[in-house]
C-alpha positions, 0 to 999 in steps of 0.5 A: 500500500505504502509503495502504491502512495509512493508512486502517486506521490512519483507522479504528483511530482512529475506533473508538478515538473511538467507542469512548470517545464511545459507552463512556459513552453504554453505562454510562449507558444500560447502567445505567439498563437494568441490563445487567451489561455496562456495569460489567465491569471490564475493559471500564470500566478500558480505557475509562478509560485511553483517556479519561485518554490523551486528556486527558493528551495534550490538556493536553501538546499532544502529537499522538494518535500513531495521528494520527501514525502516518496522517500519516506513512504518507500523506506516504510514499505521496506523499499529504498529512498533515492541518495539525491533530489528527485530531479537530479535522479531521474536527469542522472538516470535519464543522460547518465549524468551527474551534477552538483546541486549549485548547478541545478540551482543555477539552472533553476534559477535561470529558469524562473528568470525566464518565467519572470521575462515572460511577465514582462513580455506577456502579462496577464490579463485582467480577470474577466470580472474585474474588467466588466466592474471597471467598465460599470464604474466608468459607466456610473461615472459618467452618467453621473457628471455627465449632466441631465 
């Protein structure tokens, strides 16, 4: 049972890299295609956060708690945790490659420097309600001293 939460935890972890890796993939190419969906706000607040989380964590040499939390659910089960992080294992297993934690930092945190320019490049838009409110309170505005 503890094995099967481990591997969901695995694949939470995964969708949060996914999600991270191919987030700025979606604004940059959403933008140049010009789908609304690429600047909603919630979803490129979320993204931000998840980047920033990663880079804080990367420059404190604080382990990714979902990392953790598989790690301590596999030993439970009487399996092994892995030696290092989980993106430093699984790009060791995957380009045979091994690499000290400040270049996966700088990495990091070159890549959050990336997510912050797309901001600047394509900022979000306004949420659909606050634009609709803005317009009212115009609207109220100038009826008001706009005269009889």
């Amino acid at each position: 049972m503890l094995e099967h939460l481990a591997d969901a935890v695995l694949l939470l972890h995964l969708a949060v890299v996914v999600f991270v890796v191919g987030g700025l993939g979606f604004i940059v190419l959403g933008n140049v295609m010009r789908w609304s969906a690429a600047n909603a706000p919630i979803f490129r607040w979320v993204h931000l956060f998840a980047i920033m989380v990663v880079v804080v964590q990367s420059w404190l040499g604080v382990e990714c708690p979902l990392t953790t939390l598989e790690n301590w659910l596999r030993l439970r089960a009487g399996g092994s945790g892995y030696e290092a992080g989980f993106v430093q294992h699984w790009v060791s297993a995957v380009l045979y490659y091994q690499a000290p934690a400040w270049v996966f930092a700088t990495v990091y945190t070159v890549f959050g420097a990336t997510v912050l320019a797309s901001w600047r490049a394509w900022p979000p838009r306004r949420p659909f309600s606050m634009a609709i409110g803005r317009q009212v309170m115009r609207f109220k505005h100038q009826r008001r001293h706009s005269g009889p």
